[in-house]
C-alpha positions in Angstrom: 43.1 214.0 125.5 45.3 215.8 128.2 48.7 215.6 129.3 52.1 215.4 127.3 54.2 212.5 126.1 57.8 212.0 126.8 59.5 209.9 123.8 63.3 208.2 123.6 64.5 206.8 121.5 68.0 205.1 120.6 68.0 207.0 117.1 66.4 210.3 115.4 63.5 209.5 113.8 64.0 210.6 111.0 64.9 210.3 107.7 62.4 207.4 107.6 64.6 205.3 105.6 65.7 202.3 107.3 63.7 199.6 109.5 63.8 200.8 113.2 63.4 204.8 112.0 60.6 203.9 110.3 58.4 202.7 113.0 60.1 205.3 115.7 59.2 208.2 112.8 55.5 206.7 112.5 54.7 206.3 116.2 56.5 210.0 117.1 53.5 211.4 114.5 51.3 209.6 115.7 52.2 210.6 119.3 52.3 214.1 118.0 48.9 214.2 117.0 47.3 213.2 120.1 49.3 216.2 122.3 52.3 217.6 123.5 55.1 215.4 122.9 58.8 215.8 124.1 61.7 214.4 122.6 64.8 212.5 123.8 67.2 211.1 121.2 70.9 210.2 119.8 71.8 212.1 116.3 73.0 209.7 114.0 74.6 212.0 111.3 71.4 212.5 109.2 71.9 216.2 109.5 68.3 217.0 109.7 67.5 216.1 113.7 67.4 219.3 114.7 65.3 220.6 111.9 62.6 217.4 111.8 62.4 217.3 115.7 61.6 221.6 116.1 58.6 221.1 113.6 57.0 218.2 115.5 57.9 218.3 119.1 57.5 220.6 121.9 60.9 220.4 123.2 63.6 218.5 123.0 67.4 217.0 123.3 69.4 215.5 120.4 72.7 214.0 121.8 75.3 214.4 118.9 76.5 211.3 119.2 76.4 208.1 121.2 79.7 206.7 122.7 82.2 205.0 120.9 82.2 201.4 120.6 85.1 200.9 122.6 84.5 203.8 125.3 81.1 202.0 125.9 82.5 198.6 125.9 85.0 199.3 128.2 82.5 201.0 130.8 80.1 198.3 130.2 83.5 195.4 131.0 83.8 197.2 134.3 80.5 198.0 135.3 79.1 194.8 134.6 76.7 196.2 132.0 76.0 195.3 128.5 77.4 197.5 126.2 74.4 198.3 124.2 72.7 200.1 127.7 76.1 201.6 127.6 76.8 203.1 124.2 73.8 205.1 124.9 74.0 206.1 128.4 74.3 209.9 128.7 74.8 212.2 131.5 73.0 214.9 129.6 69.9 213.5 128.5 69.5 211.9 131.8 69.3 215.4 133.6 67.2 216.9 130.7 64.5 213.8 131.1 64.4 214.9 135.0 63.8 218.6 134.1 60.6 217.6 131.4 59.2 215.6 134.1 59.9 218.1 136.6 58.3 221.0 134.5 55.8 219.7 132.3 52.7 217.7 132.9 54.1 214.1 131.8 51.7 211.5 132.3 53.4 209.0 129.9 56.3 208.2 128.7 56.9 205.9 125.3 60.1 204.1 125.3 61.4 202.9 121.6 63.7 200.5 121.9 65.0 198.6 125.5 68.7 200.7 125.5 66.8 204.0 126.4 64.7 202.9 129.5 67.6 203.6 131.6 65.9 207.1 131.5 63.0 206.4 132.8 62.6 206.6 137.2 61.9 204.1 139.0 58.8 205.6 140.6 57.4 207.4 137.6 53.8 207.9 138.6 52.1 207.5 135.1 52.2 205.1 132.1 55.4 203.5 131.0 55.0 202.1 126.9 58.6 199.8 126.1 58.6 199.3 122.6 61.0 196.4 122.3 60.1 196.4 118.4 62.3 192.7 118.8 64.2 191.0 121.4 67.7 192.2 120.9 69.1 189.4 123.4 67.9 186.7 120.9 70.1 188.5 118.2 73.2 188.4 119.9 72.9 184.5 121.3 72.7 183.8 117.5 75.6 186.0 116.7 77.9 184.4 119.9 76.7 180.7 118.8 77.7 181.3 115.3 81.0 182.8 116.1 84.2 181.7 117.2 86.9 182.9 119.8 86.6 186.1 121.7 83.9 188.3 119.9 81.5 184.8 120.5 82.5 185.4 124.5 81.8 189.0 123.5 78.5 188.2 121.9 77.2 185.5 124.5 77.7 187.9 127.5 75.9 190.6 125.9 73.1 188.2 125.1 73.4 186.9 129.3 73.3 190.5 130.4 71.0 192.2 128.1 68.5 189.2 128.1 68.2 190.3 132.3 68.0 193.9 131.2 64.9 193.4 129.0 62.9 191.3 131.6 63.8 193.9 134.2 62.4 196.8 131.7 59.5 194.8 130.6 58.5 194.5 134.4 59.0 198.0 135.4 56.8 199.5 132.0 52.8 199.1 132.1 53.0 197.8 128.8 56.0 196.3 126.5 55.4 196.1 123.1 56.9 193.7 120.2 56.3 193.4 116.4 55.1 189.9 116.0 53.7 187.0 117.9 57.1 184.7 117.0 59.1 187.8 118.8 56.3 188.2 121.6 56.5 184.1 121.9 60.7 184.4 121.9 60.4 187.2 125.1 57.9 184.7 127.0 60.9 181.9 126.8 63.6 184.0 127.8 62.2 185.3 131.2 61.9 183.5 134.4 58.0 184.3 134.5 55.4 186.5 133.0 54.1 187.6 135.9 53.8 191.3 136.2 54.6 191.7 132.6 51.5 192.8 129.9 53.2 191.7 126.9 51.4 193.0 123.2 52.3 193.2 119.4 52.3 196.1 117.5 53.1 195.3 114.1 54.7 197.8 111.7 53.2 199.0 108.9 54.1 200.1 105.4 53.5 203.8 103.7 51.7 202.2 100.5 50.8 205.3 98.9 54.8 206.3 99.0 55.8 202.4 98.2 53.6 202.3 95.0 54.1 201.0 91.5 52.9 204.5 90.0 54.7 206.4 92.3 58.1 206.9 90.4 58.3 207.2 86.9 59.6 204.4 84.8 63.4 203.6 84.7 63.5 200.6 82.0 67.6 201.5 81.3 68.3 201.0 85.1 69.3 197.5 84.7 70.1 195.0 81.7 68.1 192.8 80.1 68.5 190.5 83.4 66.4 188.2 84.9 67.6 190.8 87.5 67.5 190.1 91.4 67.9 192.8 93.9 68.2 192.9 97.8 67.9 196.3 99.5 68.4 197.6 103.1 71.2 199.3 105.6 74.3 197.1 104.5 76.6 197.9 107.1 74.0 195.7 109.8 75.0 192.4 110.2 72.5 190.0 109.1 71.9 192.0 105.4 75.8 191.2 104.9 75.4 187.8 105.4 72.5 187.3 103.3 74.3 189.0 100.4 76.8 187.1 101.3 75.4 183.8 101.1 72.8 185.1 97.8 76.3 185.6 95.8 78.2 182.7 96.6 75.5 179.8 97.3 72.1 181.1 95.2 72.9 183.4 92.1 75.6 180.4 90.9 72.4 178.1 90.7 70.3 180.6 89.2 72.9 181.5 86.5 73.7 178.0 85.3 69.9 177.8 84.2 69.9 182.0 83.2 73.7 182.8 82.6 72.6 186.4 82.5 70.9 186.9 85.8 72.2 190.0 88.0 71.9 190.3 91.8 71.8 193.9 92.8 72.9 194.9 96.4 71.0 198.4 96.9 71.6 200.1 100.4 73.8 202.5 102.1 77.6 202.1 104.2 78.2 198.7 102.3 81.3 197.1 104.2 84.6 196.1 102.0 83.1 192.7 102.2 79.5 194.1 100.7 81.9 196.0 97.9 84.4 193.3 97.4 81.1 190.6 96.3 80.7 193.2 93.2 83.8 191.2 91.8 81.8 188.7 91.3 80.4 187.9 87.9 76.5 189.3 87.7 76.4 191.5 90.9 76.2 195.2 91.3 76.7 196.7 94.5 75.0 200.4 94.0 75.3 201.6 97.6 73.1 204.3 98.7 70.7 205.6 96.0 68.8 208.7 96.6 65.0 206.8 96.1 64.9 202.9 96.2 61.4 202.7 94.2 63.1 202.6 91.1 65.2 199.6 92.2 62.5 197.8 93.6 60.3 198.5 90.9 62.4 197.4 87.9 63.0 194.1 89.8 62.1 191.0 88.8 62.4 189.4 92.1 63.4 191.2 95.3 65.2 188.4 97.4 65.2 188.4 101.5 67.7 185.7 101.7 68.1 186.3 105.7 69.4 183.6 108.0 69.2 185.9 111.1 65.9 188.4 111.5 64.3 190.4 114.2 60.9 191.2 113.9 59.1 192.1 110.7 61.0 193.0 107.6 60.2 196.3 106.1 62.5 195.8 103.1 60.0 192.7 102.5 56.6 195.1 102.6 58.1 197.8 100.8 58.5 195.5 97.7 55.3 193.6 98.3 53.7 197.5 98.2 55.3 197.9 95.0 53.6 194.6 93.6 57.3 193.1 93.2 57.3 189.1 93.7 59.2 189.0 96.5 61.3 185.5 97.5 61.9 185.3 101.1 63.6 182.8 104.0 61.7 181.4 106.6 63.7 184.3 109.1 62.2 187.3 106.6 59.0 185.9 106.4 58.3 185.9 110.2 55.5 188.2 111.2 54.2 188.8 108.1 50.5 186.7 108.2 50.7 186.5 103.9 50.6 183.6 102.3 53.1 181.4 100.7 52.9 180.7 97.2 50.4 183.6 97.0 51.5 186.7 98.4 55.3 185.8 98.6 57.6 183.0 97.7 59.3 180.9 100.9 61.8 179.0 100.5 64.5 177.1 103.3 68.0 176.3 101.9 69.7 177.1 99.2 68.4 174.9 96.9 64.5 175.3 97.5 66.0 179.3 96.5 67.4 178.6 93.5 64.1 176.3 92.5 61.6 178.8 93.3 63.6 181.9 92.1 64.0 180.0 88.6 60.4 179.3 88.8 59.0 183.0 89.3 61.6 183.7 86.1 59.8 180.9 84.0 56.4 182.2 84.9 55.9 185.7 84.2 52.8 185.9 84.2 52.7 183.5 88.3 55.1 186.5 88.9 53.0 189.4 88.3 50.0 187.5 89.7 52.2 187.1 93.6 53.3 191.1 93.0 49.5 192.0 92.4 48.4 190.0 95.7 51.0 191.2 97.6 50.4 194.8 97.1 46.5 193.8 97.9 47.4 192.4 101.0 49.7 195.6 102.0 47.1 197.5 101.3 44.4 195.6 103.3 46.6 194.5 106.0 49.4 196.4 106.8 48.3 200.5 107.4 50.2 202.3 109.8 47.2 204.0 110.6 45.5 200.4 111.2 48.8 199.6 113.7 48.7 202.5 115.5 45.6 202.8 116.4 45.3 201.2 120.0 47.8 203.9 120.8 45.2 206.0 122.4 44.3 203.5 124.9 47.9 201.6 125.8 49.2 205.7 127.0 45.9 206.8 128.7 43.6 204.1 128.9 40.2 204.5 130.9 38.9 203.5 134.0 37.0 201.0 132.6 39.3 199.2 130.4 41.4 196.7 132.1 45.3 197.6 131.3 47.1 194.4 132.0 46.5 191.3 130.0 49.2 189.2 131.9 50.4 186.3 129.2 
């Protein structure tokens, strides 16, 4: 294959250790391995950018930081922008971008996530990939509906302005890209029309030889005797507060009356004072960041996904249905995950259709271990990354003879 890859993205990729990372980290090696690939990209205070991104790229530009929240809302307030293309537009990376396309032989360019195509010119002569992963705008009309006073106003324009942003990307790239069919379905309602727009789902994968039950040794003293419940992921983002939130106050009370020693275990770095403040509560443990979450996941009894607002496909749900934990899940976390219910995974809307089926998997140990055992089957099966990326290839350079645009 000739020609180089240009690749932006909104964070490092890597470490692979939280949802977005892990896709942008799998699709960079990927890209890597086909050719030349040059890098674009925002530290985020890893402390290992640098390092990772000399070992797999042929060039490329690590900001140091992005702008601060009230800088870029500020600029955004008087340019009429919405503050997410704002907190990541940089003077910098713009004119390195126009040097790697000046000076190397670019023929596409892979966009990972919709604040970076800001970068990309208008009349770029090759291919244009927008990876979306979900549709942002959709996030932030929840967040503005659910709110009150000025951060809804806040919320609502940025939904308004970035919703017009992500049509306007999605018609200038040759391809745009989302993680599910319920996200890809979401983008076809929020735009005035598809024309011009070749809309496809790349679904993320899961690193099942990494996420495995024999892939960390034991740790039987981690926990108490339990039932024990555990919810992992980045806990200063939103939606993960809420459903801890809502887990501690409206669901582990229920559970408890019937088990009075159950424990909910919050596992997952930059936990809020509102993440550390529900450790008062009787029967929850808020670890923070731990240096491996296999051994969390794997002395779990369930691993709970109470989420009432969710983009895309949950990784934090895969990684425990690779490590054969029975995994109880909302109608939001299940989304783009083709298992089945009652099978693969437990599903349960409302509180009280929780609380029933989390008390069920506790009564049936042997149902428990029966869902953990499908669900790592179906990871395995299903859910590759080397099975989701492989139509790479042919969305950055496809032939002559293959039709590009499938127009939904």
């Amino acid at each position: 294959m000739t020609g180089e890859t240009l690749f932006l993205a909104h964070r490092v990729p890597f470490p692979p250790d939280r949802g977005d990372k892990i896709r942008s980290h799998n699709v960079l090696r990927a890209l890597a391995a086909l050719g030349p690939v040059h890098v674009g990209t925002f530290d985020d205070g890893s402390g290992y950018g640098d390092q990772f991104l000399s070992g797999i790229a042929g060039s490329h530009h690590l900001v140091p930081r992005r702008k601060h929240d009230m800088l870029a809302a500020a600029e955004a307030m008087a340019k009429g922008h919405p503050v997410s293309l704002s907190a990541f537009a940089n003077e910098g990376l713009r004119q390195w971008v126009k040097q790697v396309l000046h000076y190397r032989p670019i023929d596409a360019i892979y966009v990972f996530s919709g604040q970076m195509a800001q970068y990309v010119p208008v009349h770029f002569p090759g291919r244009t990939v927008l990876d979306l992963c979900d549709v942002d705008s959709a996030k932030f009309e929840a967040y503005g509906e659910a709110g009150h006073g000025p951060r809804a106003w806040v919320h609502a324009r940025e939904a308004r302005l970035l919703a017009a942003a992500e049509e306007r990307f999605a018609r200038m790239a040759d391809t745009t890209l989302l993680i599910s069919e319920n996200e890809a379905n979401l983008f076809r309602t929020r735009v005035s029309s598809m024309n011009h727009i070749d809309l496809r789902v790349m679904r993320n994968g899961i690193d099942a030889q990494f996420f495995a039950p024999d892939a960390c040794p034991p740790q039987p003293t981690l926990y108490g005797p339990g039932p024990n419940i555990v919810f992992t992921g980045q806990m200063d983002y939103a939606p993960n507060v809420s459903a801890v939130e809502r887990m501690v106050q409206r669901i582990l009370p229920g559970i408890r009356d019937v088990h009075p020693g159950a424990e909910f275990h919050i596992v997952g770095r930059a936990p809020t004072p509102a993440v550390k403040a529900l450790g008062k509560h009787t029967g929850v443990t808020v670890w923070g960041e731990v240096a491996d979450v296999r051994p969390y996941l794997a002395e779990a009894d369930i691993v709970a996904a109470p989420l009432t607002i969710a983009r895309g496909i949950q990784n934090k749900v895969l990684e425990a249905m690779a490590m054969a934990r029975p995994v109880l899940v909302s109608p939001e976390a299940a989304t783009g995950i083709e298992a089945e219910d009652g099978r693969h995974f437990a599903v349960a809307e409302g509180d009280r259709m929780m609380i029933g089926r989390a008390l069920a998997l506790i009564d049936d140990a042997d149902k428990a271990r029966g869902m953990g055992a499908a669900a790592r089957e179906f990871v395995l099966n299903e859910q590759s990354w080397p099975a989701m990326l492989a139509g790479l290839p042919q969305l950055l350079r496809p032939s002559d003879a293959d039709p590009v645009r499938d127009a939904a």
